[in-house]
Each structure stands twice: as structure tokens, then as C-alpha cells.
N, C-alpha and C positions, 0 to 999 in steps of 0.2 A: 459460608465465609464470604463477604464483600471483598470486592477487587480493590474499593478505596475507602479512607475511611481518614472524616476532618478531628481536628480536636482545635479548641485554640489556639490557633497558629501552625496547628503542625496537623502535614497531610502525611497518611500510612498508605504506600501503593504497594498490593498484593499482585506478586506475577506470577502466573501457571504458565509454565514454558515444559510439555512434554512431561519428562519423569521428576522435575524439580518444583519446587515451589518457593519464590521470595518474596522477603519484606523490606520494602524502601520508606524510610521515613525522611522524611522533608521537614528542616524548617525554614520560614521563609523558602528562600532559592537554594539552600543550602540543604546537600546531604548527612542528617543526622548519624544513620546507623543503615548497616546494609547485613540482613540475617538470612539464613535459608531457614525453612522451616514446616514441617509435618502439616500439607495441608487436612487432614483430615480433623486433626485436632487441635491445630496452630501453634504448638510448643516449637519454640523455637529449637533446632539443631545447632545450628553453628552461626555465629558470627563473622561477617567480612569486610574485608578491604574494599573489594571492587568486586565487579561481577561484568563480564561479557555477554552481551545481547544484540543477538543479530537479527537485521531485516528479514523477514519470512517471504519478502520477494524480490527477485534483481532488480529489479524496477523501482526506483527511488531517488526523489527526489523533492525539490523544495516548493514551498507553497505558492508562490513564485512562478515556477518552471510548471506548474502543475497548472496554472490559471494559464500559462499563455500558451502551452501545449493543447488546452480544452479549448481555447478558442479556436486556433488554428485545426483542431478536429472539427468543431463546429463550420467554421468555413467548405472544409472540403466537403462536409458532409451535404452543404448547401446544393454547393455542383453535383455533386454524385446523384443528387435526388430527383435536381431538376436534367439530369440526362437520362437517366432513366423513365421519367417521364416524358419527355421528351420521342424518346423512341419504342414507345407504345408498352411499357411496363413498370404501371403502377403498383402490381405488387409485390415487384423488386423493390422498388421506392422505399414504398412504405413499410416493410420488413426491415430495410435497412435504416428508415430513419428511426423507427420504435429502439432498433437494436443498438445503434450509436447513441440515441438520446440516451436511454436505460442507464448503458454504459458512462457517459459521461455523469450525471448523473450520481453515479457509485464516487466516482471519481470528485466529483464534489463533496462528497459526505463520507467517504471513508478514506478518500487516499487511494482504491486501486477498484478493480473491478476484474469479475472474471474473465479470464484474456488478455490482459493488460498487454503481456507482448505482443498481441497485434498491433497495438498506438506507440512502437517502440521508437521508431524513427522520427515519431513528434519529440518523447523526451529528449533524445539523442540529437536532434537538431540536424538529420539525413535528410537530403532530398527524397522527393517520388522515388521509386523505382530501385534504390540504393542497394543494397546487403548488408545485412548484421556485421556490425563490428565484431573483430575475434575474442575481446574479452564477453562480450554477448554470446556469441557462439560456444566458448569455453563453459561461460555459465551454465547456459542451455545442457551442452552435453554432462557437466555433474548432478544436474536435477534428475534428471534422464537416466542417470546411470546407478544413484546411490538409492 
């Protein structure tokens, strides 16, 4: 079964979220029909209203915030590179610049990368040195625990 699927005018987006399976039809910009549905065999189950879907990471944000956050990684990563080469270890440098670059990277082309909470205080807009906000902290700890 395809995740999407066109017809003249109208787009069908299939969602595999865990134990569930949906179907969003679209026309135009406009929500047609919202179904759950048997992915195995695609018989629709049940018909709906609305359906809730949550981000699969804290870390979210807009395309926007995501372009000026990567720069600002980019920059640091500049200095970080050239001090470490600077004080005689290039293959600090160089492990770190592959691993940031990789990372950002991800972050262009998907939206997140593994680790993301480490680039948390770009999204977040903290200085150097700062500590997790306690709604970051809160989050942390339900991940963690559930």
C-alpha cells in the first residue's frame, strides 16, 4: 500500500502511526474524508471527524527557525574547527566538522537528525553555556520514563 496516492485533484495520504492506520483525502487544500483503516487489506474501518497527530520529537519547529538555527550552527561550527586546529588537533576538527555537517544536513532534508537535542539552544534561542528550559527538561524526563 502507498503512503500517497494522486487522482485528479484529489490527493489520498495514508498514515501508519504504531497500531493504527489512516486515510486523509484532500481536495484542493481542503479536507475531503478522514477514515481509519485495516492496513493490511485497506478496507476502511471507521469514518472520522478529526484525528490527532503528534510530533514524534520535541524539537519542532518552522522552516524558518530551522534555516536560521543551521546557520548559526554553521557559524559556531566554523570557530570550533578552527580552534581546534589551531591548538594542534586536527582530528578533533575534523570528526567534528563531518559530524555537524552530516547533522545539519539531515536537518535540511528531513527536519531533524539524530541528536537533535544537542542543537537545542539554537532552536530555543539560549545563549552558550545556558540549561534546558523546564518545559525541555519535563519533556526529556517523559521520554525517558514512558
Amino acid at each position: 500500500m502507498q503512503p500517497l496516492h494522486f487522482y485528479q485533484g484529489v490527493v489520498m495520504s495514508s498514515l501508519f502511526l504504531l497500531c493504527h492506520a489512516f486515510r486523509v483525502i484532500f481536495w484542493d487544500d481542503n479536507i475531503e474524508s478522514i477514515e481509519s483503516f485495516n492496513p493490511t487489506d485497506g478496507i476502511t474501518i471507521e469514518k472520522l471527524d478529526q484525528i490527532n497527530i503528534y510530533p514524534a520529537n520535541i524539537f519542532v519547529t518552522s522552516r524558518e527557525k530551522m534555516k536560521d538555527s543551521i546557520q548559526e550552527i554553521q557559524s559556531d561550527l566554523i570557530k570550533q574547527v578552527d580552534y581546534f586546529n589551531e591548538i594542534g588537533k586536527p582530528l578533533e576538527a575534523r570528526r567534528l566538522e563531518d559530524r555537524v555537517t552530516y547533522d545539519m544536513e539531515m536537518m535540511r532534508e528531513l527536519g531533524y537528525c539524530s541528536g537533535i537535542e544537542n542543537y537545542s539552544r539554537y532552536f530555543d534561542g539560549r545563549r552558550p553555556g545556558s540549561g534546558l528550559s523546564v518545559c525541555s527538561i519535563i519533556s526529556l524526563m517523559i521520554l525517558l520514563w514512558s
